[in-house]
C-alpha positions as CSV (number, residue, x, y, z in Angstrom):
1,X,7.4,-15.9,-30.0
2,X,6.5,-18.6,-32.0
3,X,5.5,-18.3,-36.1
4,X,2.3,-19.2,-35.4
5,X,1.9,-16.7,-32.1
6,X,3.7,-14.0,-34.6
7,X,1.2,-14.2,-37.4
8,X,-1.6,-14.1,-35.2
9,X,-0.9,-11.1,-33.7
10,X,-0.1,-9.1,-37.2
11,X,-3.4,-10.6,-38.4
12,X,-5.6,-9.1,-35.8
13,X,-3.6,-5.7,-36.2
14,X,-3.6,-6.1,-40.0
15,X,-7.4,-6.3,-40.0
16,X,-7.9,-3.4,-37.2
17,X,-6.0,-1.2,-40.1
18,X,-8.1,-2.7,-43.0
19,X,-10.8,-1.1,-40.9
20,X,-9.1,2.6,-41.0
21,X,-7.8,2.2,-44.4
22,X,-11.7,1.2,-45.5
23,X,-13.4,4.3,-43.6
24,X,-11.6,6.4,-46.3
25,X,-11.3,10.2,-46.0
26,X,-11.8,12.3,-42.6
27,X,-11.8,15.7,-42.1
28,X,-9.3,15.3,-39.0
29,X,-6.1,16.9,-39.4
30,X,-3.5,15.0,-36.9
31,X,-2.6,11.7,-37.3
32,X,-4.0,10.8,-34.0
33,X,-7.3,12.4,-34.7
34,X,-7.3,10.1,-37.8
35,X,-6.7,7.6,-36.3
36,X,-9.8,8.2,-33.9
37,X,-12.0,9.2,-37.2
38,X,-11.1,5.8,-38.2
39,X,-11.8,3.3,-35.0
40,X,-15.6,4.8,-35.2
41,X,-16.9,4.4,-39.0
42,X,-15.7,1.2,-39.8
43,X,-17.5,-2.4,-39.2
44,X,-16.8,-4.7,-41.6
45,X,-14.8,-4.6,-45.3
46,X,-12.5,-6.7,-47.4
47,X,-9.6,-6.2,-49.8
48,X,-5.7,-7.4,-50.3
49,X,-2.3,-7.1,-48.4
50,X,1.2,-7.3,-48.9
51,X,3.4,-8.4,-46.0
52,X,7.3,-8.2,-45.2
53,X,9.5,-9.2,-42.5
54,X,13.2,-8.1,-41.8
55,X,15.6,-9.0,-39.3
56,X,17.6,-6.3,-37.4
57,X,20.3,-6.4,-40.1
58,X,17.8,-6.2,-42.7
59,X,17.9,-9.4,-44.2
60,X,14.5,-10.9,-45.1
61,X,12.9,-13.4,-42.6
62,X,10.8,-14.8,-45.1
63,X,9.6,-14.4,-48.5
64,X,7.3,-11.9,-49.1
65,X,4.1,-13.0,-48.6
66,X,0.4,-12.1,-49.8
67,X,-2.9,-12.5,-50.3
68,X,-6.7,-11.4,-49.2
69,X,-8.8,-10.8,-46.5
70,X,-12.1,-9.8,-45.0
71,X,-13.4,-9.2,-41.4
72,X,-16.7,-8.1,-39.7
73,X,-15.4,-6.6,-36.2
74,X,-15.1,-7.0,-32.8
75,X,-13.1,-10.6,-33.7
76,X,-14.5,-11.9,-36.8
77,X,-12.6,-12.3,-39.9
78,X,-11.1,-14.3,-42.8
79,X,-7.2,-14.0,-43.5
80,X,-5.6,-16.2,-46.2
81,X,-2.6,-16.3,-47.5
82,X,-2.0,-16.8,-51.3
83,X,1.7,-16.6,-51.6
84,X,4.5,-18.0,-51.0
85,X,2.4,-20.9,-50.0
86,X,-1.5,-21.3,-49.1
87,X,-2.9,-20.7,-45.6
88,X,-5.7,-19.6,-44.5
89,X,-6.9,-17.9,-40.6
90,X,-10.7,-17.7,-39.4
91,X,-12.3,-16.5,-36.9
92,X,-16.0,-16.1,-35.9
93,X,-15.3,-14.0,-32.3
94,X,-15.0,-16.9,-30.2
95,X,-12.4,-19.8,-32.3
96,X,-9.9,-19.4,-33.8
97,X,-9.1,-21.7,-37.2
98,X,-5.3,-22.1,-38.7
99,X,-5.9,-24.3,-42.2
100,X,-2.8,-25.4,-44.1
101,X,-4.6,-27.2,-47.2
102,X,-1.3,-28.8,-48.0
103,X,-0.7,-30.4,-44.8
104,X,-4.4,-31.5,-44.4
105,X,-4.5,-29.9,-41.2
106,X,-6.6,-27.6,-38.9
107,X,-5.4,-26.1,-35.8
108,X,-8.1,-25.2,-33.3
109,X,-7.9,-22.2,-30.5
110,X,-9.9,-19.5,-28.4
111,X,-9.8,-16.4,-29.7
112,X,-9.6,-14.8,-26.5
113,X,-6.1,-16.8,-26.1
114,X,-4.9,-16.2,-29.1
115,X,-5.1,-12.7,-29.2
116,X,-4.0,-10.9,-25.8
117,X,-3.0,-7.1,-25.3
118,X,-0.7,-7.0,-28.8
119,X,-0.6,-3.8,-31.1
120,X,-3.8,-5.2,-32.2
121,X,-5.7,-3.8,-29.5
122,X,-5.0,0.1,-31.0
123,X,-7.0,-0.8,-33.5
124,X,-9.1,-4.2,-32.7
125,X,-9.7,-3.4,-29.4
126,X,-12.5,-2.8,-26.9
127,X,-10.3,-0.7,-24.8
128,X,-9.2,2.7,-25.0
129,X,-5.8,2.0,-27.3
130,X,-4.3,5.4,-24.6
131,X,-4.8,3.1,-21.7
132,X,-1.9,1.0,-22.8
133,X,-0.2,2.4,-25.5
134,X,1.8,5.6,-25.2
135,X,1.3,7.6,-28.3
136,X,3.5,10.2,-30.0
137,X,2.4,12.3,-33.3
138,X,5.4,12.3,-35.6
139,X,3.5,14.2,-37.9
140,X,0.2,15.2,-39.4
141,X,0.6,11.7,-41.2
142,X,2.8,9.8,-39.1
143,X,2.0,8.6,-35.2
144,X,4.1,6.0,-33.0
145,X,2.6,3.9,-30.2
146,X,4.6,2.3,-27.3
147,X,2.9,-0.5,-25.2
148,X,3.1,1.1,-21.5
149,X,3.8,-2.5,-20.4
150,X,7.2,-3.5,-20.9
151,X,6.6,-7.1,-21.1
152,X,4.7,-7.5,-24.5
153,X,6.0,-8.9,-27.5
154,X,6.4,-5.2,-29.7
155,X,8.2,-2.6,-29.2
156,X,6.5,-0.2,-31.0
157,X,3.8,0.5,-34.0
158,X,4.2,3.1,-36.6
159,X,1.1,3.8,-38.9
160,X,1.0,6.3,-41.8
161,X,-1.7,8.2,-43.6
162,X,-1.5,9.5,-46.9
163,X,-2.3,12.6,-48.4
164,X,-5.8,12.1,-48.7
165,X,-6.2,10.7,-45.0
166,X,-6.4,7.4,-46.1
167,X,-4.1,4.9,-44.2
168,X,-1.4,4.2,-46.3
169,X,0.9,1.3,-44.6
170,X,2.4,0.2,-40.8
171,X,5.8,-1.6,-39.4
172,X,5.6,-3.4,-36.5
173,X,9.1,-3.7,-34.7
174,X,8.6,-6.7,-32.3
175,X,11.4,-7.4,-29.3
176,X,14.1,-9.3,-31.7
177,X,14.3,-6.1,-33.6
178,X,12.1,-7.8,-36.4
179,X,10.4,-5.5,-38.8
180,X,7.1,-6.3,-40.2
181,X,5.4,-3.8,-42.9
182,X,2.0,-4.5,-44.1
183,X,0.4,-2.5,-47.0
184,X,-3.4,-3.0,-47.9
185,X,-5.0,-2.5,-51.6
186,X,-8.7,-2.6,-52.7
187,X,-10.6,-2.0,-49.7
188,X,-14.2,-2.6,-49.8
189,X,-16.5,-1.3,-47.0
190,X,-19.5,-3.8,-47.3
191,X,-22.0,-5.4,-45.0
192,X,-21.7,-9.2,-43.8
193,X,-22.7,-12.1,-42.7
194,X,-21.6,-13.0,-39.0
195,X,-22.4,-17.2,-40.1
196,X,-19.9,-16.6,-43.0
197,X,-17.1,-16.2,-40.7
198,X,-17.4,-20.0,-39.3
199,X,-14.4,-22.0,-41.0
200,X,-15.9,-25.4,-42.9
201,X,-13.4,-28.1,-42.7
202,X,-12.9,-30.3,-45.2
203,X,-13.5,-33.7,-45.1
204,X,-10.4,-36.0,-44.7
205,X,-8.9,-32.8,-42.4
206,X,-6.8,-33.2,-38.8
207,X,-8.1,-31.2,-36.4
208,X,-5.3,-30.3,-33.8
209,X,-6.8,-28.5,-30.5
210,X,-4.0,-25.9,-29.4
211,X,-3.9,-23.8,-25.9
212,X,-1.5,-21.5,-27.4
């Protein structure tokens, strides 16, 4: 999996979440019912992440990284990356946009390529998530999903909620054994414009067309 393929797919699921974590409090009791609660009150919000990725021996991958983000679902949304260097990822439900300001460069794809059956779909999704995920209650808080295809890319999905209901963070194991935790602050459920969600390139940008 490429770096690129990698961050795409934790973007889409990383938004899916922001859409749980925005819904706020549910009167659902197991963490699959929350989870349910969740996938049904929640269009459109924006707020902050932190992400990390480990190795199997628990070294770090890369430096921490973090930054902001806002989406308007199914597919549209704004993902940028403050720290350790600036990037940012759009989408309007059909492209795709990758824009590294320090490399003067835009790289252009389908959505619909770009984002295949990945954990994203338990929360991003059309589908029914049960249709291809298997998924275990660890606890009132705590659930696991396995892809019922062996041939993705993850291996699994944990997602917590805290005491109040609220999600409270995820860790995505892909097939290397690489760990990825995300945890979201300052979620804002507000309304949007679907336009706003169109990526404005600026002038004196390459624009590199990618299948992948």
């Amino acid at each position: 999996m490429t770096e690129l393929t990698r961050r795409t797919f934790i973007i889409g699921l990383c938004l899916a979440s922001a859409a749980a974590l925005a819904a706020g409090k549910t009167e659902a009791t197991g963490s699959l019912a929350r989870l349910k609660a969740f996938l049904k009150s929640t269009t459109s919000a924006r707020g902050t992440f932190r992400q990390t990725v480990i190795d199997r021996s628990g070294r770090e991958v890369s430096k921490p990284s973090s930054g902001y983000f806002r989406f308007m679902r199914p597919g549209r949304f704004e993902w940028t990356y403050e720290k350790p260097y600036v990037q940012r990822i759009m989408s309007d439900g059909k492209t795709l946009w990758i824009h590294d300001p320090e490399l003067f460069q835009v790289t252009e794809k389908a959505l619909e390529g770009a984002l295949p059956s990945t954990p994203a779909a338990i929360l991003f999704g059309e589908r029914d998530f049960e249709e291809d995920w298997n998924v275990t209650e660890i606890s009132d808080t705590v659930l696991e999903a396995r892809p019922k295809n062996p041939d993705g890319s993850f291996e699994s999905v944990v997602i917590e909620f805290d005491a109040r209901g609220e999600l409270a963070g995820m860790e995505l194991v892909d097939t290397f054994a690489q760990r990825t935790t995300l945890v979201f602050g300052e979620i804002v459920r507000e309304r949007m414009d679907p336009a706003s969600f169109r990526l404005e390139i600026p002038e004196g940008t390459d624009v590199v067309k990618s299948a992948f």
